[in-house]
Gaussian input, Z-matrix of N, CA and C with variables (Angstrom, degrees):
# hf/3-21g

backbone

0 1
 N
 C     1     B1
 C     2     B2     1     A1
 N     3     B3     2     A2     1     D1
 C     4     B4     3     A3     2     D2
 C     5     B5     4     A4     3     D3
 N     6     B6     5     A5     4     D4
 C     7     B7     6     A6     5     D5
 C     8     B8     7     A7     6     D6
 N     9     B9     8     A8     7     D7
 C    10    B10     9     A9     8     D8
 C    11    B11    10    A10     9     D9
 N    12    B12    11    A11    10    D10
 C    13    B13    12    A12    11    D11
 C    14    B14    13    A13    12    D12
 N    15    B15    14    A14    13    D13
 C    16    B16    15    A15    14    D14
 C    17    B17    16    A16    15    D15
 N    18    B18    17    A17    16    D16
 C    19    B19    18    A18    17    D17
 C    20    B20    19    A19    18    D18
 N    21    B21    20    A20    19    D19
 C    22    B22    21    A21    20    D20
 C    23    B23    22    A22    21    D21
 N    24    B24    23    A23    22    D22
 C    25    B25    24    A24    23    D23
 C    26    B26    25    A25    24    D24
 N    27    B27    26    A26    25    D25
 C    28    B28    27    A27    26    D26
 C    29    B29    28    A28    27    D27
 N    30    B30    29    A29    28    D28
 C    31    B31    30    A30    29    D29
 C    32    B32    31    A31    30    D30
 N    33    B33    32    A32    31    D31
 C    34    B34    33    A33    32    D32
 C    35    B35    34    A34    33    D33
 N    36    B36    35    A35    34    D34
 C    37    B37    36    A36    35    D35
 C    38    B38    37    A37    36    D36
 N    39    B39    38    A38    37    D37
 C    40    B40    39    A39    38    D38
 C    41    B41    40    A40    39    D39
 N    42    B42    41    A41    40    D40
 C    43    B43    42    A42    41    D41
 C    44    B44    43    A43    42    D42
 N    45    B45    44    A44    43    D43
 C    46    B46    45    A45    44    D44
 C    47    B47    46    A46    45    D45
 N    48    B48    47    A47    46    D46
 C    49    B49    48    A48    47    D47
 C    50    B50    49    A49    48    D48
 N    51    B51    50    A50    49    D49
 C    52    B52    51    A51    50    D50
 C    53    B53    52    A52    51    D51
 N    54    B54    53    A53    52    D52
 C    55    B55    54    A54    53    D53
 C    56    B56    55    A55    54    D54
 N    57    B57    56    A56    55    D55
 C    58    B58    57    A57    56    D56
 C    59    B59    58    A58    57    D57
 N    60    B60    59    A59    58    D58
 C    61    B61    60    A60    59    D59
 C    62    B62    61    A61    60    D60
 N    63    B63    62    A62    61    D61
 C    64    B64    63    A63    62    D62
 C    65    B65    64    A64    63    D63
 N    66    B66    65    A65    64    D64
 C    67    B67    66    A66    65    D65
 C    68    B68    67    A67    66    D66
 N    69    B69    68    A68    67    D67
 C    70    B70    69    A69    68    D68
 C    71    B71    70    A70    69    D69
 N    72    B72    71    A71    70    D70
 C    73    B73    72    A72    71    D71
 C    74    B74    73    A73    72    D72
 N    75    B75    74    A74    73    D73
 C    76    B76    75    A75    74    D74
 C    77    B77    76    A76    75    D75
 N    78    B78    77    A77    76    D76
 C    79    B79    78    A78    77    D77
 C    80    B80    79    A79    78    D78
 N    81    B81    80    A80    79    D79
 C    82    B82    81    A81    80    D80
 C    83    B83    82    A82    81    D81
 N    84    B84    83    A83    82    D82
 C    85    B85    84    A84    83    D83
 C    86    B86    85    A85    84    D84
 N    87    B87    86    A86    85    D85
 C    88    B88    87    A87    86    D86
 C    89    B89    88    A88    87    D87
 N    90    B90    89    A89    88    D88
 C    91    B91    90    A90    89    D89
 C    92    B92    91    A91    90    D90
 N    93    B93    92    A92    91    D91
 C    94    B94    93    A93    92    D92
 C    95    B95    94    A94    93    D93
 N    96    B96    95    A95    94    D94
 C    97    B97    96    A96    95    D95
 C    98    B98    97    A97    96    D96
 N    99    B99    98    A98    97    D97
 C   100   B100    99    A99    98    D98
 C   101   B101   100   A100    99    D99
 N   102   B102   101   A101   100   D100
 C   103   B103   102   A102   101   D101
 C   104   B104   103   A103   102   D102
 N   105   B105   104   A104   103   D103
 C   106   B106   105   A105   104   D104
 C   107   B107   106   A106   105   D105
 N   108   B108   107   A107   106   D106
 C   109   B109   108   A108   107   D107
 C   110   B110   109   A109   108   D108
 N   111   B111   110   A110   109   D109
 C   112   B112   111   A111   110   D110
 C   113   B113   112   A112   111   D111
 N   114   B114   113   A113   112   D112
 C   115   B115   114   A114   113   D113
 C   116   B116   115   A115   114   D114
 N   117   B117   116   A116   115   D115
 C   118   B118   117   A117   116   D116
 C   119   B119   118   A118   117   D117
 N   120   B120   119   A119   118   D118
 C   121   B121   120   A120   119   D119
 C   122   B122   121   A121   120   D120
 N   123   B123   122   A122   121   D121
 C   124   B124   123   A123   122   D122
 C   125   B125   124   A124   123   D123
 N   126   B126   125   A125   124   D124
 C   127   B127   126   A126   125   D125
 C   128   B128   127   A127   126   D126
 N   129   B129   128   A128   127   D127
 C   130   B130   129   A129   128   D128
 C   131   B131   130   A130   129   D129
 N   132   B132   131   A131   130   D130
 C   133   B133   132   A132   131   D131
 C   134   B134   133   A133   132   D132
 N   135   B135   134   A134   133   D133
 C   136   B136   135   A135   134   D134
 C   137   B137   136   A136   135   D135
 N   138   B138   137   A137   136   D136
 C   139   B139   138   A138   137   D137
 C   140   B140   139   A139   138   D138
 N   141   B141   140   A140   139   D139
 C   142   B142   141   A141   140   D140
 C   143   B143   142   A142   141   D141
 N   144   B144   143   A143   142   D142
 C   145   B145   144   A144   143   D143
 C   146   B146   145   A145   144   D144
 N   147   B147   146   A146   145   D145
 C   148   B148   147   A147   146   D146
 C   149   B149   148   A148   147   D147
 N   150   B150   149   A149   148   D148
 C   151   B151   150   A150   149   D149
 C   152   B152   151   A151   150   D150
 N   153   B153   152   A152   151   D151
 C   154   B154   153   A153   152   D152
 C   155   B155   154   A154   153   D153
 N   156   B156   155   A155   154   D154
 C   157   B157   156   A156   155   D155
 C   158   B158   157   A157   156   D156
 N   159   B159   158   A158   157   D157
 C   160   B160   159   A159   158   D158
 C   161   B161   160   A160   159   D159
 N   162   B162   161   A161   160   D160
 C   163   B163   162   A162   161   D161
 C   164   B164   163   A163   162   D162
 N   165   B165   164   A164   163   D163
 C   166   B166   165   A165   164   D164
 C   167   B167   166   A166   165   D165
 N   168   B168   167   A167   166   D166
 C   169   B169   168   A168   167   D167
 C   170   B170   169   A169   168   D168
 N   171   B171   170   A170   169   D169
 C   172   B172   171   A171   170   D170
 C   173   B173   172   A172   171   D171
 N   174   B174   173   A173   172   D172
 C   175   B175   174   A174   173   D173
 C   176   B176   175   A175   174   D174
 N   177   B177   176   A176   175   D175
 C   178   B178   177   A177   176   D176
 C   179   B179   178   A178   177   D177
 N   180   B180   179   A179   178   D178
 C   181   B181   180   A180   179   D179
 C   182   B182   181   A181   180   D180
 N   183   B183   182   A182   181   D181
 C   184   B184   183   A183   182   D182
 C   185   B185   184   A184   183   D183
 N   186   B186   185   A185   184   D184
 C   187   B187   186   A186   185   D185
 C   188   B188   187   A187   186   D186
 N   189   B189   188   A188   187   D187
 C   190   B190   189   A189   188   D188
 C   191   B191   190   A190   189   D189
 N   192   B192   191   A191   190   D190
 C   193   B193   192   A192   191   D191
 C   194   B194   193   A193   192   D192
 N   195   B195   194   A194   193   D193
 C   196   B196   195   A195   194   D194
 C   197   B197   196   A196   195   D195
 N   198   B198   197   A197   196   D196
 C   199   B199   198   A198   197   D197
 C   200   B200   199   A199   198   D198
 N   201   B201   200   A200   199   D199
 C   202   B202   201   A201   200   D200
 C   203   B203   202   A202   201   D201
 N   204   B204   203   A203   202   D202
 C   205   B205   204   A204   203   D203
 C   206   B206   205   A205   204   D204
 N   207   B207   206   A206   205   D205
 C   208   B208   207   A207   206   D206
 C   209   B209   208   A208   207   D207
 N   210   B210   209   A209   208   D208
 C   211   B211   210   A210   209   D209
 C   212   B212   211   A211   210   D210
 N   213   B213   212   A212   211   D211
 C   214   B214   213   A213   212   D212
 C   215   B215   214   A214   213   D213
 N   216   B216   215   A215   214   D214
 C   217   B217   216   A216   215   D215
 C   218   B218   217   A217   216   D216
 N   219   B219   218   A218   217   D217
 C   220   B220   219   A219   218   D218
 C   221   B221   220   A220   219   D219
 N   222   B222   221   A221   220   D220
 C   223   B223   222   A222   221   D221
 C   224   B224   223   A223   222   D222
 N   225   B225   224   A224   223   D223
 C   226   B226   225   A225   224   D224
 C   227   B227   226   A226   225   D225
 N   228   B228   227   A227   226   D226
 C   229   B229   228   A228   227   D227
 C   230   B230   229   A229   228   D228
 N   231   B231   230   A230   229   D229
 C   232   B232   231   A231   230   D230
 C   233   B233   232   A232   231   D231
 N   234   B234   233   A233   232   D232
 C   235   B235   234   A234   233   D233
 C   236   B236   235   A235   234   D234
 N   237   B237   236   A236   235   D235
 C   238   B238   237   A237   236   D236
 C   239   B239   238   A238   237   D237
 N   240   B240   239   A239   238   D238
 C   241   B241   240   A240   239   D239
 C   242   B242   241   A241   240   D240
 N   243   B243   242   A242   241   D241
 C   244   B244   243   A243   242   D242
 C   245   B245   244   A244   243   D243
 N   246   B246   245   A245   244   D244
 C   247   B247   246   A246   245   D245
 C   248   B248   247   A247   246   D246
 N   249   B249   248   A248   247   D247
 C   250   B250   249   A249   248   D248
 C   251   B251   250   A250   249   D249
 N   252   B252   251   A251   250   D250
 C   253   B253   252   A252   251   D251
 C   254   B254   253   A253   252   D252
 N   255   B255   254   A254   253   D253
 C   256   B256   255   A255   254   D254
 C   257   B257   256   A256   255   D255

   B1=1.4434
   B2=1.5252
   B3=1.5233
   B4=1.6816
   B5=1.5805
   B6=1.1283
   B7=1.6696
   B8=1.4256
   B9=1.5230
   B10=1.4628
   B11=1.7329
   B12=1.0118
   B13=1.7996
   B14=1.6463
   B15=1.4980
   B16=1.4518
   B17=1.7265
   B18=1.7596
   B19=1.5826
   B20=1.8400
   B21=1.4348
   B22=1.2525
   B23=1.6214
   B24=1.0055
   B25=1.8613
   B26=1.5265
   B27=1.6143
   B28=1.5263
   B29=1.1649
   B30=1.5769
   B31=1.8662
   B32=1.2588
   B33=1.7959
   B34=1.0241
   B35=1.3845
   B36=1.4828
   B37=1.7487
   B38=1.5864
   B39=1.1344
   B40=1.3623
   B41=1.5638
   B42=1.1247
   B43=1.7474
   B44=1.6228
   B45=1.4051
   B46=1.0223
   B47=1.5646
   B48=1.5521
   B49=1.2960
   B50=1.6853
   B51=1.3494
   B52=1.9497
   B53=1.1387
   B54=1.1917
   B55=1.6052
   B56=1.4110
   B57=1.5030
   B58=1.9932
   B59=1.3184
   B60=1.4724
   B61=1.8040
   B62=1.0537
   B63=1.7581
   B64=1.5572
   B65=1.4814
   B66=1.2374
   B67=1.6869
   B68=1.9569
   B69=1.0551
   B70=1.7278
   B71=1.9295
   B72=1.2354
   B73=1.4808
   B74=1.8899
   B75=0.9925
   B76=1.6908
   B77=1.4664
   B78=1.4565
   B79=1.5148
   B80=1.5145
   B81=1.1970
   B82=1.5459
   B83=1.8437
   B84=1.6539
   B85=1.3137
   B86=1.4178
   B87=2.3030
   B88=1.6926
   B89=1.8501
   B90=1.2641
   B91=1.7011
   B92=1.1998
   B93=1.5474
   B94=1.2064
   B95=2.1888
   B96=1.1929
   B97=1.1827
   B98=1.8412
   B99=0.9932
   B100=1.4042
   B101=1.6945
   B102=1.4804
   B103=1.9043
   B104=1.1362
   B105=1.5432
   B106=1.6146
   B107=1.1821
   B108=1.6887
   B109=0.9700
   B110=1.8748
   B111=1.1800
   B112=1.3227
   B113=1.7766
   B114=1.1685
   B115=1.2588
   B116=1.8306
   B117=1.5224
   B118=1.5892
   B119=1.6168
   B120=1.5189
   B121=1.7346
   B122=1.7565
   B123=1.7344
   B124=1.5418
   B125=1.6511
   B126=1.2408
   B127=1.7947
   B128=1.4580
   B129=1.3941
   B130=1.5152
   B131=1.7675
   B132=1.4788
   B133=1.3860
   B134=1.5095
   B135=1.7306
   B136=1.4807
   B137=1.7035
   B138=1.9229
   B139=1.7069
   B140=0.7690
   B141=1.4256
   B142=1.6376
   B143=1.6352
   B144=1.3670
   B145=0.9581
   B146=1.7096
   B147=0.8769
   B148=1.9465
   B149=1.8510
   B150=1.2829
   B151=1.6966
   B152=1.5619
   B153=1.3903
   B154=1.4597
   B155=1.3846
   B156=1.0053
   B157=2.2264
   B158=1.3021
   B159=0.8583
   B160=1.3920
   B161=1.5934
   B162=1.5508
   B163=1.4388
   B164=1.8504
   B165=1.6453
   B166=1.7170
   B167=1.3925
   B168=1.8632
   B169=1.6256
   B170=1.2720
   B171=1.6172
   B172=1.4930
   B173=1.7498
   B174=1.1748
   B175=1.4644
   B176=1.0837
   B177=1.4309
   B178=1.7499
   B179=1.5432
   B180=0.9779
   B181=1.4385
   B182=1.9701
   B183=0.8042
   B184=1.5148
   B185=2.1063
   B186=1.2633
   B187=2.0972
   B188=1.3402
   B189=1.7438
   B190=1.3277
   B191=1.7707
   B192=1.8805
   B193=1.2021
   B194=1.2248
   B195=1.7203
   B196=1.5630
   B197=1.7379
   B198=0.9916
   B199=1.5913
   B200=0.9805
   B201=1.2322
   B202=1.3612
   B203=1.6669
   B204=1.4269
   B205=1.5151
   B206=1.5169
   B207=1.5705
   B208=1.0245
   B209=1.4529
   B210=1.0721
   B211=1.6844
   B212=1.9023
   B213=0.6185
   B214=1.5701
   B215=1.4430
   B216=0.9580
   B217=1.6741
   B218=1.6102
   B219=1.0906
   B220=1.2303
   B221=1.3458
   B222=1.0979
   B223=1.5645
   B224=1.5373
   B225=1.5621
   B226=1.6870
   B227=1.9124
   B228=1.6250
   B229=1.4886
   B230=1.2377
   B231=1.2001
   B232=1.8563
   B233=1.0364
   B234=1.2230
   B235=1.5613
   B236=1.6337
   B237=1.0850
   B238=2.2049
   B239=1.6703
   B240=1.3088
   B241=1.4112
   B242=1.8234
   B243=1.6719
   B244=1.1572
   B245=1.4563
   B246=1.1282
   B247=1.3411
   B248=1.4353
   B249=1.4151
   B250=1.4156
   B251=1.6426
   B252=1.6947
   B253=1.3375
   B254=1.9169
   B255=1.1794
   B256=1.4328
   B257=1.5299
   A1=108.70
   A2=120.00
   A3=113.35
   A4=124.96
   A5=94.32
   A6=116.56
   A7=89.79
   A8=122.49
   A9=136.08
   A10=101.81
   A11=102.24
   A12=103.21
   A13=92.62
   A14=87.37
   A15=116.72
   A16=88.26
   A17=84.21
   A18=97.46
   A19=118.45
   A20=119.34
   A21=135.62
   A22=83.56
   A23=90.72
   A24=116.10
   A25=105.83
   A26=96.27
   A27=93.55
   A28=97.56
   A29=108.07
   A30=134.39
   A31=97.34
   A32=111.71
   A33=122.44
   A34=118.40
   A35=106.42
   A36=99.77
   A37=105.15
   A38=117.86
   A39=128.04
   A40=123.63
   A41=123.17
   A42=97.15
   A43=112.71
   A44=116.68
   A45=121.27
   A46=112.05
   A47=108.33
   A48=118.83
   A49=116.93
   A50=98.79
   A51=102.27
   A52=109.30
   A53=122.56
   A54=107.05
   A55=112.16
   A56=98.81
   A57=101.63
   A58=103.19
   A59=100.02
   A60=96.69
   A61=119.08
   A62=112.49
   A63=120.73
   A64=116.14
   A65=112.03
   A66=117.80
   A67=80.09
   A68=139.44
   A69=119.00
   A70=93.69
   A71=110.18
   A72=105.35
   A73=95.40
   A74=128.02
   A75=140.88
   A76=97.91
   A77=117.93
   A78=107.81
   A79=127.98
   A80=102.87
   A81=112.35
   A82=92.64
   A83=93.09
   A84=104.90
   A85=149.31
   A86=82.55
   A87=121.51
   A88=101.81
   A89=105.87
   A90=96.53
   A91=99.55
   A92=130.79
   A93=142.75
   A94=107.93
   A95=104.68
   A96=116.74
   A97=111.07
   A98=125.27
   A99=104.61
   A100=106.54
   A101=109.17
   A102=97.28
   A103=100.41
   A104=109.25
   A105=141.68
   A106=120.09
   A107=117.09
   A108=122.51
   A109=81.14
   A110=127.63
   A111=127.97
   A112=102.21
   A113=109.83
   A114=124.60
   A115=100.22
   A116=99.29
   A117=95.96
   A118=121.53
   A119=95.53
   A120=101.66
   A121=89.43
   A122=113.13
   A123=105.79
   A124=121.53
   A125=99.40
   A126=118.66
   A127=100.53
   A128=119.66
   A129=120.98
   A130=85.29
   A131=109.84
   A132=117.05
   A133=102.54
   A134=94.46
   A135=123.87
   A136=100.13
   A137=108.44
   A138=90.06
   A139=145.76
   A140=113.62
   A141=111.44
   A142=100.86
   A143=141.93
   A144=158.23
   A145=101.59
   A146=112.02
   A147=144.37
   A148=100.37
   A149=94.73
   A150=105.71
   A151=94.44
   A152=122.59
   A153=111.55
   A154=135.64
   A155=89.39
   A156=104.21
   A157=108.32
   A158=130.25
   A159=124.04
   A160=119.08
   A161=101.05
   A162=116.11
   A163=116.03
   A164=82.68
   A165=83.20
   A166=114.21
   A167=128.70
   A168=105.32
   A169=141.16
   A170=105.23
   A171=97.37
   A172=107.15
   A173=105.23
   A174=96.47
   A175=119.84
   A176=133.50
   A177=128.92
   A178=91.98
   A179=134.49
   A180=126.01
   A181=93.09
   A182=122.33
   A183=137.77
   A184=107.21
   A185=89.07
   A186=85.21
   A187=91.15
   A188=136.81
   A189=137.71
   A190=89.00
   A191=112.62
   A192=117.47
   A193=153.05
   A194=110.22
   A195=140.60
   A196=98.06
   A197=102.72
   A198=94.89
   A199=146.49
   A200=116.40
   A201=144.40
   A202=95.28
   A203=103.66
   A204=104.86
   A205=109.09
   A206=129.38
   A207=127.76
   A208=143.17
   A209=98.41
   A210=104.59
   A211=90.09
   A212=132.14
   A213=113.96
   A214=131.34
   A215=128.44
   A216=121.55
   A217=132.82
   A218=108.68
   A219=135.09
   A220=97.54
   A221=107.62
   A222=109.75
   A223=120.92
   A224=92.71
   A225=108.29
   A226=102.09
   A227=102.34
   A228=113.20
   A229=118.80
   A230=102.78
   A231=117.95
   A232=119.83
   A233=129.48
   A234=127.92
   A235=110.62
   A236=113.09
   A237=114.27
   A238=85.61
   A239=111.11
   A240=117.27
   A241=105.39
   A242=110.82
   A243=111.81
   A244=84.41
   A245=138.68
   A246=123.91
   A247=132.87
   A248=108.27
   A249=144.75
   A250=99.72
   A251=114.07
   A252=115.77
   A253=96.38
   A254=118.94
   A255=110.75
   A256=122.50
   D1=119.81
   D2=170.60
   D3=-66.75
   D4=134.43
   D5=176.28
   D6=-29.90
   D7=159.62
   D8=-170.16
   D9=-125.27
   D10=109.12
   D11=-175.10
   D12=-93.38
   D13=133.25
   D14=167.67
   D15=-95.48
   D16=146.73
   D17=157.89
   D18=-106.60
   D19=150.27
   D20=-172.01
   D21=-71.88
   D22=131.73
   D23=154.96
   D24=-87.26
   D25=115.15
   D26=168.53
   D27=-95.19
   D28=165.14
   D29=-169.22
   D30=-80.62
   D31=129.87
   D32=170.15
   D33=-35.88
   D34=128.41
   D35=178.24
   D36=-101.67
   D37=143.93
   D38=-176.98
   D39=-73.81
   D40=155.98
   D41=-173.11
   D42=-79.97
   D43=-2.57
   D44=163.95
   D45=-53.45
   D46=-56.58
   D47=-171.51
   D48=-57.93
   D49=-32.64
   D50=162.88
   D51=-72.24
   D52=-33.13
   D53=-165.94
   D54=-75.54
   D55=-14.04
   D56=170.90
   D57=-68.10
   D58=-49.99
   D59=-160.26
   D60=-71.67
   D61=-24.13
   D62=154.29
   D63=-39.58
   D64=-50.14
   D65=-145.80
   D66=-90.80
   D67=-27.10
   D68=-162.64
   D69=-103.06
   D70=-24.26
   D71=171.64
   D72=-58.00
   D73=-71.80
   D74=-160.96
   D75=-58.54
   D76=-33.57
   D77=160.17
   D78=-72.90
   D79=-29.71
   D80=-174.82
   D81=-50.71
   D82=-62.96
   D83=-168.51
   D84=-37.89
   D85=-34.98
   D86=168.28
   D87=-65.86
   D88=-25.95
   D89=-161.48
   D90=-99.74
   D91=-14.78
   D92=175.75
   D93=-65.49
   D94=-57.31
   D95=-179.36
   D96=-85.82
   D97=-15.05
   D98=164.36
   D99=-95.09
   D100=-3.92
   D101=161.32
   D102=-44.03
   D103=-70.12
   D104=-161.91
   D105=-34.64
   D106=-36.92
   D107=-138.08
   D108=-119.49
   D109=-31.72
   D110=172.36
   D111=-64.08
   D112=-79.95
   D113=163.14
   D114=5.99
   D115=-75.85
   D116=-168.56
   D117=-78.38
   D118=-3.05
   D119=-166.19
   D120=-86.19
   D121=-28.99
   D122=-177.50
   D123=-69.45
   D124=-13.97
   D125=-167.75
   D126=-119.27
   D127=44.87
   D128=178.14
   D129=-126.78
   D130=163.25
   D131=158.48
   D132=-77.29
   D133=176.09
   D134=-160.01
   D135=-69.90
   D136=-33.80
   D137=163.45
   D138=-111.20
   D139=11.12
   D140=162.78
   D141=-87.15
   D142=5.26
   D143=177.63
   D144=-74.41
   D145=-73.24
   D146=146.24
   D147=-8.82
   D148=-62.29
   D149=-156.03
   D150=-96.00
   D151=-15.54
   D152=157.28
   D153=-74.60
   D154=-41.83
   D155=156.38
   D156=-60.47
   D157=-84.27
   D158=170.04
   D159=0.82
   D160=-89.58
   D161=150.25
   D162=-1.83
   D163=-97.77
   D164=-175.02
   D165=-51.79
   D166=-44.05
   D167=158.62
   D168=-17.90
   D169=-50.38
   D170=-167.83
   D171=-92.07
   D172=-20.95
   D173=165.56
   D174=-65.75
   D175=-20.67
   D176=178.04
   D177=-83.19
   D178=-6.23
   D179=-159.92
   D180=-116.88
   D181=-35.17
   D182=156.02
   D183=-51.30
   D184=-58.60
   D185=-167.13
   D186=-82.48
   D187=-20.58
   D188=-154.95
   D189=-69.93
   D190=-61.90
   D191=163.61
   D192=-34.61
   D193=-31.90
   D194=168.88
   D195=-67.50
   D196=-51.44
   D197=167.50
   D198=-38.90
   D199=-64.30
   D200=-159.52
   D201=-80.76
   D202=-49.99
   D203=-178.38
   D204=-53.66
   D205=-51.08
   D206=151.26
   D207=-29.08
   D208=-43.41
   D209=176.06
   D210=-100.99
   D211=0.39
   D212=139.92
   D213=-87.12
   D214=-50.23
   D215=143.93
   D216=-27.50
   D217=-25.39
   D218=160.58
   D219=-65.74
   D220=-91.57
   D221=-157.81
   D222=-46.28
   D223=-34.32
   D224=-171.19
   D225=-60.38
   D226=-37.86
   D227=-179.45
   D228=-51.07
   D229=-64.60
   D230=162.30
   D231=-39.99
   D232=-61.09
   D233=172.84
   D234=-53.30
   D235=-41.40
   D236=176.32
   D237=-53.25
   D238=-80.02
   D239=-147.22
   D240=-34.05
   D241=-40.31
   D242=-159.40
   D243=-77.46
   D244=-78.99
   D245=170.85
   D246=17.88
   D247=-78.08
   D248=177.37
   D249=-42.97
   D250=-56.68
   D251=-158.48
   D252=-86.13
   D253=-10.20
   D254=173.68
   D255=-49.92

């Protein structure tokens, strides 16, 4: 008759402890895809090279805006509320 393997109980992990392994898996993943993504931006010609800068420009200039609008709404909020409680 074969020996009967017990399995080791691993120690409860906390959800803290996923949320690490969550958060370095999603990094792994981030560092995985901007290899990738360098990788192909180095082995592109000079204009789609051109039209990829571009690109990512206007998107920082796009989320740069989402911001700002945000933290002005904010502020504008704050200022009503104090208003309100006068």
């Amino acid at each position: 008759m074969p020996a009967k393997k017990t399995s080791k109980k691993s120690p409860k992990e906390s959800p803290a402890d996923r949320a690490v392994e969550e958060i370095h898996a999603i990094g792994d993943e981030i560092k995985r895809l901007a290899m990738k993504a360098k990788k192909k931006f180095d082995d592109a010609d000079e204009k789609t090279k051109k039209k990829v800068v571009a690109g990512v420009a206007g998107t920082i200039a796009v989320l740069a805006a989402i911001s700002k609008v945000k933290k002005a709404r904010k502020k504008r909020k704050k200022e009503a509320e104090k208003k309100a409680k006068k």
